[in-house]
N, CA, C and O atoms as a Maestro MAE file, in Angstrom:
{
 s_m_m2io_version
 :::
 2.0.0
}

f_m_ct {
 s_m_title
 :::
 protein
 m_atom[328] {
  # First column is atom index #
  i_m_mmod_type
  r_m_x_coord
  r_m_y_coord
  r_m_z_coord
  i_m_residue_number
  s_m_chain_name
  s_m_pdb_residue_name
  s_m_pdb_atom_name
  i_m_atomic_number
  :::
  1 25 97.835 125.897 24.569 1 A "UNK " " N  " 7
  2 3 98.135 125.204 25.810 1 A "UNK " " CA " 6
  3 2 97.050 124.160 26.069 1 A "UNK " " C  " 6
  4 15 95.851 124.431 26.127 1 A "UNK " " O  " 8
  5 25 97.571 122.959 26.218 2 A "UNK " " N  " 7
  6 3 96.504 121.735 26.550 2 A "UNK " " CA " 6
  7 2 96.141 121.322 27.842 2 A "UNK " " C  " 6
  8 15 96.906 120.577 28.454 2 A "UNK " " O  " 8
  9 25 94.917 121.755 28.427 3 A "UNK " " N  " 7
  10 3 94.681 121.426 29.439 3 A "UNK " " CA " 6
  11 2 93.880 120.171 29.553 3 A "UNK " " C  " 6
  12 15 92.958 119.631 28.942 3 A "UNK " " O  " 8
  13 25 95.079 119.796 31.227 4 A "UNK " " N  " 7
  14 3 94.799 118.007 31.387 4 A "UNK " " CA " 6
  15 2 93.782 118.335 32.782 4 A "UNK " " C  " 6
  16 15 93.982 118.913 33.850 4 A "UNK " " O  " 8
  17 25 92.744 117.729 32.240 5 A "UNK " " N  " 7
  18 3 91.574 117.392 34.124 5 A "UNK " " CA " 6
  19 2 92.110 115.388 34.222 5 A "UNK " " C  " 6
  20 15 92.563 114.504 33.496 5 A "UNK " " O  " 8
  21 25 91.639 115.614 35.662 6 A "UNK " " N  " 7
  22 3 92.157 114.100 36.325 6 A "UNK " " CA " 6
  23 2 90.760 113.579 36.148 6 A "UNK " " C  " 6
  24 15 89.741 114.267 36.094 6 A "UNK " " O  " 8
  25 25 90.849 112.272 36.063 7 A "UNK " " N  " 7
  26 3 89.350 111.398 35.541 7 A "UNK " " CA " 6
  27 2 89.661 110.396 36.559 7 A "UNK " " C  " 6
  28 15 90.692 109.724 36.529 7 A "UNK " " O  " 8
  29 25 88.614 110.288 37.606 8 A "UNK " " N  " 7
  30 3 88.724 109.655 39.071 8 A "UNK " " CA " 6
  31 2 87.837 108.295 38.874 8 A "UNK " " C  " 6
  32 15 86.834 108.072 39.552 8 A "UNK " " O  " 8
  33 25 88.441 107.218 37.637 9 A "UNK " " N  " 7
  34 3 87.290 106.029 36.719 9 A "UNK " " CA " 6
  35 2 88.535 105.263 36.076 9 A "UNK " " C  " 6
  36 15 89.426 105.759 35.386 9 A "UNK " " O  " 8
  37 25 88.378 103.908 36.480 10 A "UNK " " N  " 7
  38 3 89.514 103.585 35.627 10 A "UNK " " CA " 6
  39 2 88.712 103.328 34.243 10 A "UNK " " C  " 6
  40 15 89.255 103.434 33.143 10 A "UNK " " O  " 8
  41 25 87.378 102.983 34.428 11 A "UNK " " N  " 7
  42 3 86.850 102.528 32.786 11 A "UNK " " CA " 6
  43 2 85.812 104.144 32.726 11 A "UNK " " C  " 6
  44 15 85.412 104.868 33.638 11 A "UNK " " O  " 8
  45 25 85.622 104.245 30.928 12 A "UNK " " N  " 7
  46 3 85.217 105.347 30.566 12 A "UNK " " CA " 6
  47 2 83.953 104.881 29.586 12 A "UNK " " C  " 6
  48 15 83.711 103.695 29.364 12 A "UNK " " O  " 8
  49 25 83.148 106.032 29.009 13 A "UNK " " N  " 7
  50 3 82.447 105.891 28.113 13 A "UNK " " CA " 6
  51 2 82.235 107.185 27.809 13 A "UNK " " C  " 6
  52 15 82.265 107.994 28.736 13 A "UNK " " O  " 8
  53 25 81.927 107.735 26.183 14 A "UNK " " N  " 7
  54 3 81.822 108.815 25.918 14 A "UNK " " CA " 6
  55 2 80.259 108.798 25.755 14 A "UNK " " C  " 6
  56 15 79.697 107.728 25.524 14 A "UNK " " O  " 8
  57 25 79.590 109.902 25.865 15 A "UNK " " N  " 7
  58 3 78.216 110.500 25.761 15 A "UNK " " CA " 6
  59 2 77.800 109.646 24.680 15 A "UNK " " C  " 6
  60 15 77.139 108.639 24.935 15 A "UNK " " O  " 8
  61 25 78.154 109.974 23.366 16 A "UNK " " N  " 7
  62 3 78.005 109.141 22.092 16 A "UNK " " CA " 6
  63 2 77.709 107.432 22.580 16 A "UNK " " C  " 6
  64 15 76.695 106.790 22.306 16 A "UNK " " O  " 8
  65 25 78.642 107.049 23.195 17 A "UNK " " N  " 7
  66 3 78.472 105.277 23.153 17 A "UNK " " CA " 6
  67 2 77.605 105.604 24.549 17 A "UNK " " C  " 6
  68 15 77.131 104.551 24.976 17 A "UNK " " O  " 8
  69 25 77.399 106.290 25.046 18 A "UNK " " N  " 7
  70 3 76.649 105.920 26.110 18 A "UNK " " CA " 6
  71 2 74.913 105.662 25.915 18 A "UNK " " C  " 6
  72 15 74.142 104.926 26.531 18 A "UNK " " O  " 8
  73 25 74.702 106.594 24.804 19 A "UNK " " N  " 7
  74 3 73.139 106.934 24.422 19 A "UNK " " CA " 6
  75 2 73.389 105.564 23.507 19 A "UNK " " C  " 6
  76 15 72.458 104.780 23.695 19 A "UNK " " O  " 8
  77 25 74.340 105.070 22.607 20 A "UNK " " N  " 7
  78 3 73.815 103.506 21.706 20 A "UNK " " CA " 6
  79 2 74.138 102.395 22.587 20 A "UNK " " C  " 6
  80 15 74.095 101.293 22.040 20 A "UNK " " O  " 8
  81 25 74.390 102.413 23.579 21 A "UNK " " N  " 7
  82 3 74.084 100.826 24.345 21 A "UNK " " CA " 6
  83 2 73.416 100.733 25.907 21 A "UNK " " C  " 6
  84 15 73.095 101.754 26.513 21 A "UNK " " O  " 8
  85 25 73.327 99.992 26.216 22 A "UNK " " N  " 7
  86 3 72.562 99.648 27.338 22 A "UNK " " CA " 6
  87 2 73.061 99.773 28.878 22 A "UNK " " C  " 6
  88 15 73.704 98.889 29.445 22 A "UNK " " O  " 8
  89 25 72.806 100.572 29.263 23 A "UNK " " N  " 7
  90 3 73.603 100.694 30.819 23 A "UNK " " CA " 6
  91 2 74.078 99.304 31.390 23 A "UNK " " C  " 6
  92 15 75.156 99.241 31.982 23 A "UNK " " O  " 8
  93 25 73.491 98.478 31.262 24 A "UNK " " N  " 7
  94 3 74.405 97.188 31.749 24 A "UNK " " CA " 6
  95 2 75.473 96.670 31.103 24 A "UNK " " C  " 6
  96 15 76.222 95.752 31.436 24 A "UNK " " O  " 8
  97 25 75.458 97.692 29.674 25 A "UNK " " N  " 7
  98 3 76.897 96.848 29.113 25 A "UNK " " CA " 6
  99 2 77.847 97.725 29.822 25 A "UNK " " C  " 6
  100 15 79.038 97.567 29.554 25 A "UNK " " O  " 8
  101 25 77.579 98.448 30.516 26 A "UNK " " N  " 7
  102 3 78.791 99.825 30.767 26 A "UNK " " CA " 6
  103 2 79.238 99.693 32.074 26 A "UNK " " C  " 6
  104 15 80.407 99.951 32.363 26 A "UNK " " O  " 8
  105 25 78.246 99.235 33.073 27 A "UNK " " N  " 7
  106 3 78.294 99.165 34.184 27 A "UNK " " CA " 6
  107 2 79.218 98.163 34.860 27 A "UNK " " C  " 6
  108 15 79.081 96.967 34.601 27 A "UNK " " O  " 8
  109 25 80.219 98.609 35.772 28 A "UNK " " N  " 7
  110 3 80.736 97.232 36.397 28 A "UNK " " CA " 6
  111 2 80.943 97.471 37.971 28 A "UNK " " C  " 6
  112 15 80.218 98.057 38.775 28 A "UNK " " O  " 8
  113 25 81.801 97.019 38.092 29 A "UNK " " N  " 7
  114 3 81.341 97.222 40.023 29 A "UNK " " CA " 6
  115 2 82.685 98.351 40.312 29 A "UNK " " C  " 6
  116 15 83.037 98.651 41.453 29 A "UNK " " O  " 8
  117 25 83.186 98.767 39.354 30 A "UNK " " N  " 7
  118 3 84.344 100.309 39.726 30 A "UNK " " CA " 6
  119 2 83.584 101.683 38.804 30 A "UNK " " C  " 6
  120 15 83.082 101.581 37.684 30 A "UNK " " O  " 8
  121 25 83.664 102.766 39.523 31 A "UNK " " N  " 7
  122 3 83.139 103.697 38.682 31 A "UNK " " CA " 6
  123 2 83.407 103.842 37.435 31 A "UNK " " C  " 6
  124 15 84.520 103.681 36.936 31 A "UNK " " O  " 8
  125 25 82.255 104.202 36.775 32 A "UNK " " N  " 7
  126 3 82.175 104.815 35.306 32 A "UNK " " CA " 6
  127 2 82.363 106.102 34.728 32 A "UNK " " C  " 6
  128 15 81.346 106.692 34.364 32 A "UNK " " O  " 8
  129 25 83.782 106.805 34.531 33 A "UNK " " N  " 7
  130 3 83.516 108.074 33.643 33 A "UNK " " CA " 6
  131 2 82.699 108.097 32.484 33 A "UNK " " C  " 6
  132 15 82.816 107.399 31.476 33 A "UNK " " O  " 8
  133 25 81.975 108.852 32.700 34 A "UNK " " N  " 7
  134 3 81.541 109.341 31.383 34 A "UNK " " CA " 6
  135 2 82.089 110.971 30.654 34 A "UNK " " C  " 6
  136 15 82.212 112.087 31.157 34 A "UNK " " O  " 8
  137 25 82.242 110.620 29.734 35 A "UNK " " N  " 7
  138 3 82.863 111.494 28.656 35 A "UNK " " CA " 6
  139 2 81.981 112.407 27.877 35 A "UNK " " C  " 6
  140 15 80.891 111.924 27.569 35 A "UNK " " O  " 8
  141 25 82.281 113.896 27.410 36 A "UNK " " N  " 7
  142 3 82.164 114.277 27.037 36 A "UNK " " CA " 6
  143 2 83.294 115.327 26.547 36 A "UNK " " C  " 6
  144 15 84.064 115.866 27.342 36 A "UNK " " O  " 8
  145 25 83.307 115.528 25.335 37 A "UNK " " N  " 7
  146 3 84.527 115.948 24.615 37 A "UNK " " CA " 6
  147 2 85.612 115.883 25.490 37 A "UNK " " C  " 6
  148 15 86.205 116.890 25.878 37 A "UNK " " O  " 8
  149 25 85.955 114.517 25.884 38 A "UNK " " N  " 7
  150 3 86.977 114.052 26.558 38 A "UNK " " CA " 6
  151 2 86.963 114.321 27.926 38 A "UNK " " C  " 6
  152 15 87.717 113.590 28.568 38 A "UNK " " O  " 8
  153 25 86.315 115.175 28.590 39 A "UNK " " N  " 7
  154 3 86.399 115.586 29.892 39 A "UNK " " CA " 6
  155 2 85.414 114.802 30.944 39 A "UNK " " C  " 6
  156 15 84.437 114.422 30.299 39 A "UNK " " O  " 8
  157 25 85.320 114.478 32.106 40 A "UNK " " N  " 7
  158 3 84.438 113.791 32.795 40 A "UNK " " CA " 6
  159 2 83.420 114.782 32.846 40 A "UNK " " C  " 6
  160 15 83.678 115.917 33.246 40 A "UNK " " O  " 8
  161 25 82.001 114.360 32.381 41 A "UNK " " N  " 7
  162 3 80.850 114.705 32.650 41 A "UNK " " CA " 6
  163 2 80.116 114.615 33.721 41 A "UNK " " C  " 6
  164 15 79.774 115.534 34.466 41 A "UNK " " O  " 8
  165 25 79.867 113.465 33.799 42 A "UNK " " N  " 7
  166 3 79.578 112.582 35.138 42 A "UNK " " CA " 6
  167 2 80.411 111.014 35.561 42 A "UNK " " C  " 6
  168 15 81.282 110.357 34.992 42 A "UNK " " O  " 8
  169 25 79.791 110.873 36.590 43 A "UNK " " N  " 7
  170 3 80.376 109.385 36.775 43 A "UNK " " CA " 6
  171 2 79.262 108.549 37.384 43 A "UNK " " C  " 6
  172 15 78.573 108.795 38.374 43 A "UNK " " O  " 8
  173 25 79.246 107.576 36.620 44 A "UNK " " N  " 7
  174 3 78.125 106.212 37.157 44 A "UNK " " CA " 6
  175 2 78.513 105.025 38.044 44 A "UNK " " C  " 6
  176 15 79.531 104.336 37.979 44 A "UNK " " O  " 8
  177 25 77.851 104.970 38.582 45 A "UNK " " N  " 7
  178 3 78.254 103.481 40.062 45 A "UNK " " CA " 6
  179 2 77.136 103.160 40.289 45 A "UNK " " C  " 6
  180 15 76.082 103.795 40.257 45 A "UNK " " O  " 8
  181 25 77.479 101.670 40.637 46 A "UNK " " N  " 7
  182 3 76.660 100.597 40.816 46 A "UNK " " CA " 6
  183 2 76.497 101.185 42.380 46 A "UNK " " C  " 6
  184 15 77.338 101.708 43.110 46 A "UNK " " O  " 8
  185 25 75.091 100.894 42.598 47 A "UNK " " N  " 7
  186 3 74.232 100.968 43.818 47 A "UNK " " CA " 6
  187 2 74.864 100.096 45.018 47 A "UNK " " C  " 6
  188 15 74.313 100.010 46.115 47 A "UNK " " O  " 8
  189 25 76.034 99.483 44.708 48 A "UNK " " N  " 7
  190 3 76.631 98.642 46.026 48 A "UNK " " CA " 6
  191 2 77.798 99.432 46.482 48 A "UNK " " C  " 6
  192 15 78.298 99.335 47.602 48 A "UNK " " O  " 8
  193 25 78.262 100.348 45.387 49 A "UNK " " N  " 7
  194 3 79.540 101.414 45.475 49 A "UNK " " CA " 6
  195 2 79.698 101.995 46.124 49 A "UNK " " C  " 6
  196 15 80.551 102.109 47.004 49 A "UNK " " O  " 8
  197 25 78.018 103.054 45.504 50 A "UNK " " N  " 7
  198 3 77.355 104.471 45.861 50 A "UNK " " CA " 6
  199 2 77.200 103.973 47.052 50 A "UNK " " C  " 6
  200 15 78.001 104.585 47.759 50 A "UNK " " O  " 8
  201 25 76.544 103.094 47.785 51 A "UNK " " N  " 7
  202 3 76.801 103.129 50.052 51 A "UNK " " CA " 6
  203 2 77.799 102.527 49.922 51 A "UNK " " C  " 6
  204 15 77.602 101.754 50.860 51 A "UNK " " O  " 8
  205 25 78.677 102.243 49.557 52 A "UNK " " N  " 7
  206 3 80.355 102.283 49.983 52 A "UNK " " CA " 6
  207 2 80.883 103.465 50.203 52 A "UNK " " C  " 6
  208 15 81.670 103.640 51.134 52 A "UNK " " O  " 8
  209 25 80.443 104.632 49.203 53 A "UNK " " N  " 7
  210 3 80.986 106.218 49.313 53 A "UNK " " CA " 6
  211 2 80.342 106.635 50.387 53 A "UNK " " C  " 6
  212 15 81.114 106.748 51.339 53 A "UNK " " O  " 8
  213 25 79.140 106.937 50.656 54 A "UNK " " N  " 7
  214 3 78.273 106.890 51.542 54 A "UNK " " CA " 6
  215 2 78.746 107.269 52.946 54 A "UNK " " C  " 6
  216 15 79.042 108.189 53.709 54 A "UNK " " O  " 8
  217 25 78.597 105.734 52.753 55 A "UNK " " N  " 7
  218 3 79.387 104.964 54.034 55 A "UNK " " CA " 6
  219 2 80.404 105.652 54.505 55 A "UNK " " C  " 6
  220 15 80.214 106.455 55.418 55 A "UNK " " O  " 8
  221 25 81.409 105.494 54.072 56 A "UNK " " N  " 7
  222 3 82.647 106.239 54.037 56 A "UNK " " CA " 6
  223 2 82.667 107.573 54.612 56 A "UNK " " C  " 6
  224 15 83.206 107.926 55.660 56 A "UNK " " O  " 8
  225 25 81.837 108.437 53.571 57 A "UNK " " N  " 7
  226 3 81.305 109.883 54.296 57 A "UNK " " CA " 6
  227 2 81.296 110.066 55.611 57 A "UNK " " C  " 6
  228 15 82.046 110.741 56.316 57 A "UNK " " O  " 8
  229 25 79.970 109.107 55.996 58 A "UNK " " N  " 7
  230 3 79.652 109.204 57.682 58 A "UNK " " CA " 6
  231 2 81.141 108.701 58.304 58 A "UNK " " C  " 6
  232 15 81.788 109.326 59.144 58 A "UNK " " O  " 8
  233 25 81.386 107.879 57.908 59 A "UNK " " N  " 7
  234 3 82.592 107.498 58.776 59 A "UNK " " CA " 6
  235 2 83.516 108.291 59.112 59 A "UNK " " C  " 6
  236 15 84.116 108.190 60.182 59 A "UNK " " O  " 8
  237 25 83.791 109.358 58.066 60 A "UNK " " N  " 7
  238 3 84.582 110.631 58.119 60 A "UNK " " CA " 6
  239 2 84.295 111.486 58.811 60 A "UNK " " C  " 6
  240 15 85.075 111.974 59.629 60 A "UNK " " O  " 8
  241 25 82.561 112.032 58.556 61 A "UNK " " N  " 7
  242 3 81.925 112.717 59.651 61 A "UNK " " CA " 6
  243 2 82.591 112.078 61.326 61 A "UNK " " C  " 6
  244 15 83.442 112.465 62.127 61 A "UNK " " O  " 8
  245 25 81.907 111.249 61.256 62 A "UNK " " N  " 7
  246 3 82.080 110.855 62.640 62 A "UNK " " CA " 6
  247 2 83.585 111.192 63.610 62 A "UNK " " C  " 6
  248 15 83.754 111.709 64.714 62 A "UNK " " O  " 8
  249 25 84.560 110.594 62.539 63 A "UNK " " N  " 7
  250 3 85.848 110.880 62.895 63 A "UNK " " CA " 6
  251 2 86.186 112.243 63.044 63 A "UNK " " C  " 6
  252 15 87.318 112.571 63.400 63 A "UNK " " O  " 8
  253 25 85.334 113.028 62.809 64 A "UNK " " N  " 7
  254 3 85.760 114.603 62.703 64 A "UNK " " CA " 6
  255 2 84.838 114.537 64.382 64 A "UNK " " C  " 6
  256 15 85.588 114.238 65.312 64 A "UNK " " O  " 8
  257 25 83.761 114.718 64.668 65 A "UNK " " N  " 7
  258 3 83.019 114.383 65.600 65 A "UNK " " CA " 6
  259 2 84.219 114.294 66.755 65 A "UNK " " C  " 6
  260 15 84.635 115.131 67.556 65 A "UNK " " O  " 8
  261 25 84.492 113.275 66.558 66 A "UNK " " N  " 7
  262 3 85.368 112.155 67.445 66 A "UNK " " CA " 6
  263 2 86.497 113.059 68.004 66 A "UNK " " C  " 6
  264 15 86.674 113.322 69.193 66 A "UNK " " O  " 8
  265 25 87.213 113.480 66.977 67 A "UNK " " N  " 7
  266 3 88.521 114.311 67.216 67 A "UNK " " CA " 6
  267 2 88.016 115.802 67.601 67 A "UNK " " C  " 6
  268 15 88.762 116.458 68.328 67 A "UNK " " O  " 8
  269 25 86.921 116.323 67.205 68 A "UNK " " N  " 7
  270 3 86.462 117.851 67.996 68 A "UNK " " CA " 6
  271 2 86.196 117.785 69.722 68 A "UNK " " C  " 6
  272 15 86.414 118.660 70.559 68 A "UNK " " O  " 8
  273 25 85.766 116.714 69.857 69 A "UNK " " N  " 7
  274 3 85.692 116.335 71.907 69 A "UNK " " CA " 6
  275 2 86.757 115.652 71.954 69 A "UNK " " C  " 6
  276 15 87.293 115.965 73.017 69 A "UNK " " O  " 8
  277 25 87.249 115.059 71.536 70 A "UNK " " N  " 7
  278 3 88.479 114.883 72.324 70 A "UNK " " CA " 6
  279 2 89.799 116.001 73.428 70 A "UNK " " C  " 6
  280 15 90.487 117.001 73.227 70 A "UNK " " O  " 8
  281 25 89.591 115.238 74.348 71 A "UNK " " N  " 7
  282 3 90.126 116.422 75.073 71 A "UNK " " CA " 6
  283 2 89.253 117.221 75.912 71 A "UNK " " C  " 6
  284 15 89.728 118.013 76.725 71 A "UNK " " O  " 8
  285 25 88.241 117.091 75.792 72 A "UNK " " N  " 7
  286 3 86.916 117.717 76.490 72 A "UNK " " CA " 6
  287 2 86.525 117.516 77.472 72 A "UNK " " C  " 6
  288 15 87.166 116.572 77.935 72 A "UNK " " O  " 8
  289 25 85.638 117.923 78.294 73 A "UNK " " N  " 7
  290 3 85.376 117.734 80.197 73 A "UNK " " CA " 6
  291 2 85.078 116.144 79.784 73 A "UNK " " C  " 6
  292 15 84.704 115.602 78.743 73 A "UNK " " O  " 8
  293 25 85.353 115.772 80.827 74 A "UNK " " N  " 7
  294 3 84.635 114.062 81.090 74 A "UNK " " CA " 6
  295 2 84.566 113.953 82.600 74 A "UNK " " C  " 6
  296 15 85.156 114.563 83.491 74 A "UNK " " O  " 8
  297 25 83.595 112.916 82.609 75 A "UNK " " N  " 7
  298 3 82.645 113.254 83.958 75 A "UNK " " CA " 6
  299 2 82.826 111.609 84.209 75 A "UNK " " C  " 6
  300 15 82.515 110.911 83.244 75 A "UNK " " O  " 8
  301 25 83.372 110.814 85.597 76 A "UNK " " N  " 7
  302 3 83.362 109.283 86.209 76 A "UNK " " CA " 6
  303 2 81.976 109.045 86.178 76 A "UNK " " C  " 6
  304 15 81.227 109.933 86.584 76 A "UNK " " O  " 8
  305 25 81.530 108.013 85.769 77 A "UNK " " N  " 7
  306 3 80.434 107.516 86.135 77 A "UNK " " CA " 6
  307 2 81.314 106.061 86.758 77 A "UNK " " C  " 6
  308 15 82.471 105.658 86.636 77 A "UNK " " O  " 8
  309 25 80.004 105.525 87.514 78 A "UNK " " N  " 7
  310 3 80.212 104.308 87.361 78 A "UNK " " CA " 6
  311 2 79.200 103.202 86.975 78 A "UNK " " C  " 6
  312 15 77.999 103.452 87.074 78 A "UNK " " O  " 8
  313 25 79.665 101.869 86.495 79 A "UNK " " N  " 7
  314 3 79.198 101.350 85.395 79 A "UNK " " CA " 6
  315 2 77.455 100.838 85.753 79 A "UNK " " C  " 6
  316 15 76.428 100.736 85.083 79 A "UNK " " O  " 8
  317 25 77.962 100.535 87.639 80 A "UNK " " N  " 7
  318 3 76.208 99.774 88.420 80 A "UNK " " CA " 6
  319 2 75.233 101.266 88.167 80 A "UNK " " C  " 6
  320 15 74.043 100.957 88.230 80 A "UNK " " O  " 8
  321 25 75.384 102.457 87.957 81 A "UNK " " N  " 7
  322 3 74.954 103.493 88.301 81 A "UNK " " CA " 6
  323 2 74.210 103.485 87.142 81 A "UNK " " C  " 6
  324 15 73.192 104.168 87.255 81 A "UNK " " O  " 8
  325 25 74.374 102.865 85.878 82 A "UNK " " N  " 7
  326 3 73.826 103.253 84.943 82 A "UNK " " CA " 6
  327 2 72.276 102.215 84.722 82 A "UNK " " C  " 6
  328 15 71.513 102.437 83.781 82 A "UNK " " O  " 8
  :::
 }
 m_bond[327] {
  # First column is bond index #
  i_m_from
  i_m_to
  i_m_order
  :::
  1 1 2 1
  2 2 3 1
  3 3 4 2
  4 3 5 1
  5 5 6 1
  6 6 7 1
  7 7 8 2
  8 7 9 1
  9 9 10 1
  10 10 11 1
  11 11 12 2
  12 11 13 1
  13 13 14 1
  14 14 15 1
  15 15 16 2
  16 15 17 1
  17 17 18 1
  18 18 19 1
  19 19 20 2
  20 19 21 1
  21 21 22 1
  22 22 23 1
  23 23 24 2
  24 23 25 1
  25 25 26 1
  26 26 27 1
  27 27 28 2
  28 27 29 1
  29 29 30 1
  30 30 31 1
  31 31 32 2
  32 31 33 1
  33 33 34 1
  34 34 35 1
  35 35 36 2
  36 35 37 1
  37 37 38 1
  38 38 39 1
  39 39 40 2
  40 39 41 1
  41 41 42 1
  42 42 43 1
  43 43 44 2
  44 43 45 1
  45 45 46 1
  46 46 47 1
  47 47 48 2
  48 47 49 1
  49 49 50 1
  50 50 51 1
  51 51 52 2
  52 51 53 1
  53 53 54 1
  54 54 55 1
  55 55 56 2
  56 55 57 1
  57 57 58 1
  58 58 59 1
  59 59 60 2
  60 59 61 1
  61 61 62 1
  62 62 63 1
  63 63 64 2
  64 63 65 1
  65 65 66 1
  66 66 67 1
  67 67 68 2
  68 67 69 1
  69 69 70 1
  70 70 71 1
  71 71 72 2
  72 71 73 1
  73 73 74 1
  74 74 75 1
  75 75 76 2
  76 75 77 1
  77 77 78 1
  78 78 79 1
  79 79 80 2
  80 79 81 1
  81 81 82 1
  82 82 83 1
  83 83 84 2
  84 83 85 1
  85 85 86 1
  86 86 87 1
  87 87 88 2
  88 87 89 1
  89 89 90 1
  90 90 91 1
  91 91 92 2
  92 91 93 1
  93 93 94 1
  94 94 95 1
  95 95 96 2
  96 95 97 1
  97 97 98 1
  98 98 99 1
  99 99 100 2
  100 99 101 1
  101 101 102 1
  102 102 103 1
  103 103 104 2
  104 103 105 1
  105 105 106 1
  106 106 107 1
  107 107 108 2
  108 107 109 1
  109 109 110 1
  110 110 111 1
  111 111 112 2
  112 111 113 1
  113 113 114 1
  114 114 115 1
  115 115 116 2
  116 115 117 1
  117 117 118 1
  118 118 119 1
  119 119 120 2
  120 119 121 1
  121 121 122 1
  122 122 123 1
  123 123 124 2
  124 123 125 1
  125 125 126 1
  126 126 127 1
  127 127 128 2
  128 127 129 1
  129 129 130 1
  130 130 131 1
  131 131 132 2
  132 131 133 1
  133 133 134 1
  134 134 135 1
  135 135 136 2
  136 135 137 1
  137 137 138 1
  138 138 139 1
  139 139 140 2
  140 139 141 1
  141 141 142 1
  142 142 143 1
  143 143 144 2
  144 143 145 1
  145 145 146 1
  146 146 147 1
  147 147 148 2
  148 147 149 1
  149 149 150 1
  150 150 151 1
  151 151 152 2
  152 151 153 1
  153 153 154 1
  154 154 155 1
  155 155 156 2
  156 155 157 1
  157 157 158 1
  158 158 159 1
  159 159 160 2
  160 159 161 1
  161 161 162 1
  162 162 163 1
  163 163 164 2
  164 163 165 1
  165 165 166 1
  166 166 167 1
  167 167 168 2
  168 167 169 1
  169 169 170 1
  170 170 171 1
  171 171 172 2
  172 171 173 1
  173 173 174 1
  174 174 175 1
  175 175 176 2
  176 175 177 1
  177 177 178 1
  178 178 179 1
  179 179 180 2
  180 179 181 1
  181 181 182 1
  182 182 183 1
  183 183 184 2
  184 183 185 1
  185 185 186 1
  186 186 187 1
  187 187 188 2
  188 187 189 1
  189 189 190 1
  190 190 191 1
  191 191 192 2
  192 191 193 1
  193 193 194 1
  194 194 195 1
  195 195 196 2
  196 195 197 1
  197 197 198 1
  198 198 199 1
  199 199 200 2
  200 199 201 1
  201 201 202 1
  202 202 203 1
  203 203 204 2
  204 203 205 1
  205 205 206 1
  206 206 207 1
  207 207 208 2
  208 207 209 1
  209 209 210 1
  210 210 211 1
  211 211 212 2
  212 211 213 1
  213 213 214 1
  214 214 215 1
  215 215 216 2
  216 215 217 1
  217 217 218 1
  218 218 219 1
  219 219 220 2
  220 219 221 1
  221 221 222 1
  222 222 223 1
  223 223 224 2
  224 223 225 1
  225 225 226 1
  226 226 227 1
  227 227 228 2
  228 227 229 1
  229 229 230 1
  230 230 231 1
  231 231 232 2
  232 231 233 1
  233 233 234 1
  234 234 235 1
  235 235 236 2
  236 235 237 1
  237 237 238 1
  238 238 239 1
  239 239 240 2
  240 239 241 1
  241 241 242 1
  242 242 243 1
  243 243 244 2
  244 243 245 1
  245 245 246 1
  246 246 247 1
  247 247 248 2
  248 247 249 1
  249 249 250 1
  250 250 251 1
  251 251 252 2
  252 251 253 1
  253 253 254 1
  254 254 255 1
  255 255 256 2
  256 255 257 1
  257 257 258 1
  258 258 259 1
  259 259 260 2
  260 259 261 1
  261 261 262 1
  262 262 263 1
  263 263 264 2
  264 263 265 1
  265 265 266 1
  266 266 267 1
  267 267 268 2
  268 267 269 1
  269 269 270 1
  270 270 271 1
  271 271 272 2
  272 271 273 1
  273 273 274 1
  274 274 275 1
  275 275 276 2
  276 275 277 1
  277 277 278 1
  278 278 279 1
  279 279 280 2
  280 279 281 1
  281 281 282 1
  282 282 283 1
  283 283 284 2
  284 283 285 1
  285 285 286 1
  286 286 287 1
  287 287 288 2
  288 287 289 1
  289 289 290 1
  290 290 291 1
  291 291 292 2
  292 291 293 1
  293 293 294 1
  294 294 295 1
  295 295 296 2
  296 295 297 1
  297 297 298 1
  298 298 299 1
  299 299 300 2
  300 299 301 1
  301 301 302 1
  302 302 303 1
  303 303 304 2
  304 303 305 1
  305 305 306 1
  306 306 307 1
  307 307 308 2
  308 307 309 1
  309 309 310 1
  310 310 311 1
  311 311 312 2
  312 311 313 1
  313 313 314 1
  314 314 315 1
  315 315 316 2
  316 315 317 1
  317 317 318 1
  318 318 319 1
  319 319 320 2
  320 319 321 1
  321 321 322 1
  322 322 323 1
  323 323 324 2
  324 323 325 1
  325 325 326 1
  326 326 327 1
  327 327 328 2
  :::
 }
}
């Protein structure tokens, strides 16, 4: 029975070509699978990506944040008061 894993990279590199060339030939601005006996090992991203994911994260956090008080006591202020 052949088991299929999902590879979340549209471009790849196997372990082998990864150790004979130079991280900048590999690198592009969409993630990098890397391979090992076909399976994702790791994955490499450019440092403008990685705080795109980041980013993203908190933004998710937050939205979770956001939607847990919602609905929650709220108190009038008014705006000269502050």
């Amino acid at each position: 029975m052949a088991v299929t894993c999902k590879i979340y990279a549209a471009n790849t590199v196997s372990m082998t070509d990864l150790r004979r060339v130079s991280l900048s030939e590999i690198m592009t601005d969409s993630p990098v699978a890397v391979l090992n006996h076909n399976k994702a090992a790791a994955y490499l991203l450019s440092a403008e990506h990685y705080e795109y994911v980041v980013e993203q994260l908190e933004n998710l956090e937050l939205a979770k944040v956001v939607k847990e008080r919602q609905g929650g006591k709220t108190v009038k202020v008014n705006i000269e008061d502050l």
